[in-house]
C-alpha positions in Angstrom: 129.5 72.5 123.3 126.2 71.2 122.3 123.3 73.5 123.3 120.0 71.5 122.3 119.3 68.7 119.7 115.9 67.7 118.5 114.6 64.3 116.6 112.4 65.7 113.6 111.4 62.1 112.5 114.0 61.1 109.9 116.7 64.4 110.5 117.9 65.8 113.3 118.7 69.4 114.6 121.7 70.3 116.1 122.7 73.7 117.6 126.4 74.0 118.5 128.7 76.5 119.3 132.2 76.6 118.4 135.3 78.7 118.0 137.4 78.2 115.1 140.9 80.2 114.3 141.7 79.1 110.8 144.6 80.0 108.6 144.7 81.2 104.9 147.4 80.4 102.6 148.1 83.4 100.6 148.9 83.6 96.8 151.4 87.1 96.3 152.2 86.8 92.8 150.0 89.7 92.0 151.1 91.6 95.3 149.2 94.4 96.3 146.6 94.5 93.4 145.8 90.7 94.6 142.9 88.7 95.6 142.6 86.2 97.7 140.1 83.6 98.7 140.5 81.8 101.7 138.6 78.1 102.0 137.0 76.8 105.4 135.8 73.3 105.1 134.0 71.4 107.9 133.3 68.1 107.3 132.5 63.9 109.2 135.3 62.0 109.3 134.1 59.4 111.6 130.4 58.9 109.9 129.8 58.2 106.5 126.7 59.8 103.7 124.8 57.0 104.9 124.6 58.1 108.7 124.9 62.4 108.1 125.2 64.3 105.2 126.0 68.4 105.3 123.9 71.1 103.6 124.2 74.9 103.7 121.0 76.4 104.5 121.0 80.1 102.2 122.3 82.8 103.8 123.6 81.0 106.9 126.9 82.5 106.7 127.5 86.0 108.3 130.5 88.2 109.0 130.7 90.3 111.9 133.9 92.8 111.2 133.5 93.0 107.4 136.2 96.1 107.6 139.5 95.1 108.2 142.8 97.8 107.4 144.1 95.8 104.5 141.6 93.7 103.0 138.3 94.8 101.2 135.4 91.5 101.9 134.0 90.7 99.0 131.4 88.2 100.2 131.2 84.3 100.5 130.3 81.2 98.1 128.9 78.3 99.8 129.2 74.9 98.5 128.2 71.2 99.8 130.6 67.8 98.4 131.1 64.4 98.8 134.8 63.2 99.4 135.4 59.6 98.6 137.7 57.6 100.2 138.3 54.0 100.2 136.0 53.5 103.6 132.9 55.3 102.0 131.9 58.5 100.9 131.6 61.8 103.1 130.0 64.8 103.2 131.6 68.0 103.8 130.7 71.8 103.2 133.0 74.4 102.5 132.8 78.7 102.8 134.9 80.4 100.7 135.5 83.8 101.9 136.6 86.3 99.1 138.6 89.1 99.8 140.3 92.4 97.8 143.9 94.1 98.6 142.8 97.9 99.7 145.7 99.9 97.5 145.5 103.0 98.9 148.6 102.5 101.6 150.9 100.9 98.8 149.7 104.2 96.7 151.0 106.5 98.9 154.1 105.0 100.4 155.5 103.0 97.3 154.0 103.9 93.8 153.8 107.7 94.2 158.0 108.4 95.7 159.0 106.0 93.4 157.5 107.8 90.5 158.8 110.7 91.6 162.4 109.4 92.1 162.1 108.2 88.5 161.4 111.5 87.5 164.1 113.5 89.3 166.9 111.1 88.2 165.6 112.4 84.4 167.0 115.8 85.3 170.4 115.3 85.2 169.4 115.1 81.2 168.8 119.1 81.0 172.4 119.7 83.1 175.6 120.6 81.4 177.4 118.0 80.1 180.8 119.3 81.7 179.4 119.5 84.7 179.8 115.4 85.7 180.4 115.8 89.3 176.6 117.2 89.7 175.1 114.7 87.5 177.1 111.7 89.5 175.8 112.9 93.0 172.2 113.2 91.6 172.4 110.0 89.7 174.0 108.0 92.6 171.7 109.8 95.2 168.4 108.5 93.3 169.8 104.8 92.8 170.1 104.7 96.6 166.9 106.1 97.3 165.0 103.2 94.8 167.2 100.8 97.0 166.5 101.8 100.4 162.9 101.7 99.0 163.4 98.4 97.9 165.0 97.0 100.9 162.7 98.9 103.7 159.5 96.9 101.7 160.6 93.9 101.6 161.6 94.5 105.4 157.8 94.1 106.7 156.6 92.5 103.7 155.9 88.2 103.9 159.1 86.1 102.6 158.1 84.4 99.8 160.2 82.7 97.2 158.8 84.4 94.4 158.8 87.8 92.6 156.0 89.9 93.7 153.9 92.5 91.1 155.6 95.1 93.4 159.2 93.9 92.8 158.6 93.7 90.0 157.4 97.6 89.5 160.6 98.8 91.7 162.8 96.7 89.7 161.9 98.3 86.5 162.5 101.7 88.7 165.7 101.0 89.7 166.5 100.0 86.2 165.1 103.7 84.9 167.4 105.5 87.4 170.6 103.1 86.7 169.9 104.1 82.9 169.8 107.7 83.4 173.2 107.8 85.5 175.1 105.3 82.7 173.7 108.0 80.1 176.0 110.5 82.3 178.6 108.8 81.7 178.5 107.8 78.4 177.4 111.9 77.5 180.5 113.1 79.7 182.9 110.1 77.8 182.2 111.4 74.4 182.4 115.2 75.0 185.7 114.6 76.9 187.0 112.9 73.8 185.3 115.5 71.6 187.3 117.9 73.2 190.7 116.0 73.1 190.4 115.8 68.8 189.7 119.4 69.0 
């Protein structure tokens, strides 16, 4: 809806209002310590650099909600372009709104128990080496624990086609825990056959 417009001799003033919902295509590779930048071109399609050509004025663009539960904004780069097409040239403008992963929920719920699982699937490497039936259940128990962890992430997290950085991390986990329980059975093989030469 256009609310005035004014004839200042060569340019003109337009004063619009308009209501935009956008989307952002979102790069996870480095999932959660990411950043993303999300692009908002507006540009003529119909008129060519001869009839209107777009420039920002400085500091036109504002954010009203800057703090959002996930995201950290980091500001916004302005920038003005020409597209050329076979029909002419056209202006265009573009925001690019740059934006930070807050870490502190992935901290807490991921990073942290997963550490911790790590390290409690290292104690079966202080228990007696008889006692296999122990070492098993605690071995066993921790594997499931890294996958249920796994699995309940991935549950609310986007489907991508991709490894993300925290796959990646729990990955490496579960590989730590599945270590530590082969190593109880490898330990228990050998004394067991140490004790069958004696």
């Amino acid at each position: 809806m256009i609310s005035h417009a004014m004839n200042l001799g060569s340019m003109m003033l337009i004063s619009l209002t308009m209501t935009i919902t956008a989307s952002c295509v979102l790069k996870l590779h480095n999932f959660p310590l990411d950043s993303q930048k999300c692009h908002l071109e507006i540009g003529s399609y119909a008129y060519s650099v001869d009839d209107i050509v777009y420039e920002w004025r400085p500091e036109e663009v504002g954010v009203g909600h800057k703090e959002m539960a996930q995201f950290e904004y980091k500001g916004a780069q302005l920038t003005s372009d020409f597209n050329v097409f076979s029909m002419g040239n056209y202006s265009s403008i573009t925001v690019t709104f740059l934006f930070r992963r807050r870490i502190g929920y992935f901290l807490i719920q991921v990073y942290l128990p997963a550490i911790f699982v790590v390290m409690l699937s290292w104690i079966v490497f202080w228990m007696e080496k008889s006692d296999i039936g122990t070492r098993m259940g605690l071995g066993i128990t921790t594997v499931l624990t890294i996958m249920f962890l796994l699995g309940s992430l991935n549950g609310n997290l986007p489907k991508v086609s991709y490894p993300k950085a925290l796959d990646w991390y729990l990955l490496v986990s579960f590989t730590f825990v599945f270590l530590s329980l082969i190593e109880c059975v490898i330990v228990y093989l050998f004394a067991k056959n140490g004790k069958d030469q004696k």
